[in-house]
C-alpha positions as CSV (number, residue, x, y, z in Angstrom):
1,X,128.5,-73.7,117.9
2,X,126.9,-70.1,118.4
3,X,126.3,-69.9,115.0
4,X,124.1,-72.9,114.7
5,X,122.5,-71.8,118.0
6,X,121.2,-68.4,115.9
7,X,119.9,-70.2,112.7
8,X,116.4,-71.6,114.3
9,X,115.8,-67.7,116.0
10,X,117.0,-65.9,113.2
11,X,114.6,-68.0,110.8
12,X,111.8,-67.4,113.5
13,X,112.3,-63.6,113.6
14,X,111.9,-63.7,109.5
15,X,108.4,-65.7,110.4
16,X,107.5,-63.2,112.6
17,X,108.3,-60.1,109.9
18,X,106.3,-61.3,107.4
19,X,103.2,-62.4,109.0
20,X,104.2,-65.4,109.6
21,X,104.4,-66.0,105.7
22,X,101.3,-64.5,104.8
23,X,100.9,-61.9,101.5
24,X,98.6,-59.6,101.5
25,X,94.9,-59.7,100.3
26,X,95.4,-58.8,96.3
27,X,93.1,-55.5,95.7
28,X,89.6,-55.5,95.0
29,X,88.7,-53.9,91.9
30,X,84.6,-53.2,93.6
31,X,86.2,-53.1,97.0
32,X,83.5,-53.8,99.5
33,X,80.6,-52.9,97.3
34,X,78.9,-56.3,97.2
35,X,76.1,-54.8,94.8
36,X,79.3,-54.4,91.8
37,X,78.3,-58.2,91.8
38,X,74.7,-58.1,90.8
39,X,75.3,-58.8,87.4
40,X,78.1,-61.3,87.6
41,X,81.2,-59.6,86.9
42,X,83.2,-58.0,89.4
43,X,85.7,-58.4,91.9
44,X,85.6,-57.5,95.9
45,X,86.6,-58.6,99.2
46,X,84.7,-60.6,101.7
47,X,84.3,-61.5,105.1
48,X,82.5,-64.6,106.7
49,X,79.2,-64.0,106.8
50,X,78.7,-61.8,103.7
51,X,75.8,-62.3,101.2
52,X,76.7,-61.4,97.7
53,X,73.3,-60.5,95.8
54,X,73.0,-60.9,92.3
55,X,70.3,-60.2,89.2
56,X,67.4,-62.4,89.1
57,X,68.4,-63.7,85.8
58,X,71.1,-66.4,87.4
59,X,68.2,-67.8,89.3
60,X,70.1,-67.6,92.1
61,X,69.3,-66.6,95.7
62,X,72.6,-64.1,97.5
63,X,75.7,-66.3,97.4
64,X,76.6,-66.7,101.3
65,X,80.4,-66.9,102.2
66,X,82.1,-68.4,105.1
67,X,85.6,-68.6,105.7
68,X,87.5,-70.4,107.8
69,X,91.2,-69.9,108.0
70,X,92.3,-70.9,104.3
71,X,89.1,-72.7,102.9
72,X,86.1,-70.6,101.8
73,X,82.6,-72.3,101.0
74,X,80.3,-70.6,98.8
75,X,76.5,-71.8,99.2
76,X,73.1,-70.4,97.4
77,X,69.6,-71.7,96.2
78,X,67.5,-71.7,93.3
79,X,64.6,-69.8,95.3
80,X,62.9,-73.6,95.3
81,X,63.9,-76.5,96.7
82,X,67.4,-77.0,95.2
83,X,70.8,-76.0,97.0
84,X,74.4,-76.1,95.2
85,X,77.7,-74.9,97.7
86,X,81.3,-75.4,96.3
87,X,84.5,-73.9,98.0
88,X,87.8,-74.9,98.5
89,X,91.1,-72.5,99.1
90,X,92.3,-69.5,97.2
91,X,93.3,-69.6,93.5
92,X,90.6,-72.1,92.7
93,X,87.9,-71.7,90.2
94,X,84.6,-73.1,91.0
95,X,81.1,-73.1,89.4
96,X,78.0,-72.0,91.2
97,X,75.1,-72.9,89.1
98,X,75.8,-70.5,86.1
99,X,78.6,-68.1,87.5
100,X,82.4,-68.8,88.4
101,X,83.5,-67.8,91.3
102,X,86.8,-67.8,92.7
103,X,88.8,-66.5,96.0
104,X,91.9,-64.9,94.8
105,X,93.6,-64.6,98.7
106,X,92.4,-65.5,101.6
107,X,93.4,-64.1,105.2
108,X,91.6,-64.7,108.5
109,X,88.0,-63.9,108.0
110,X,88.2,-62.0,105.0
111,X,89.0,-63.2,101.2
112,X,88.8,-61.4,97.8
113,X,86.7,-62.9,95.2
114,X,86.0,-62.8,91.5
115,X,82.7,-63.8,90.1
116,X,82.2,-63.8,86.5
117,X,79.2,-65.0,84.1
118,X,79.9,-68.8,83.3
């Protein structure tokens, strides 16, 4: 009887150790230099809020990130009239007008990203 008493708080205490089965945020090649980005190829971590500029010839105004918990949304313009946002969770490759951009780990408010020339 003791034994099965010590299953449920043993498996909490391993919950607790790791973060309560969180990894870490994978490294950022760029690490928090948001201008590596400007020409569509690079690879940096993120928090809400951040505005990632890039070169004028993706037509594209900054790429504004917010995160919240596991889902990240990624939202620009054109400079004109049209908008385009995709997101989703981490490990998911989505298409922002003519760049691919993609959240390799997300954790809290902060996620690392990889944008590349599509």
């Amino acid at each position: 009887m003791p034994i099965r008493s010590a299953l449920p708080l043993a498996a909490a205490l391993a919950l607790l150790l790791t973060g309560c089965g969180q990894e870490p945020l994978p490294e950022a090649a760029d690490g928090t230099d948001l201008t590596a980005c400007a020409d569509a190829d690079c690879t940096v971590r993120v928090s809400s809020g951040a505005e990632i500029p890039l070169d004028k010839e993706f037509g594209m105004t900054p790429v504004q990130v917010a995160i919240s918990e596991d889902e990240i949304t990624f939202k620009s313009t054109d400079g004109g009239g049209g908008s385009f946002s995709v997101g989703g969770v981490a490990k998911v490759s989505n298409r922002l007008q003519n760049i691919s951009i993609e959240a390799l780990g997300i954790k809290g408010d902060e996620a690392v990203v990889t944008i590349t020339p599509s």
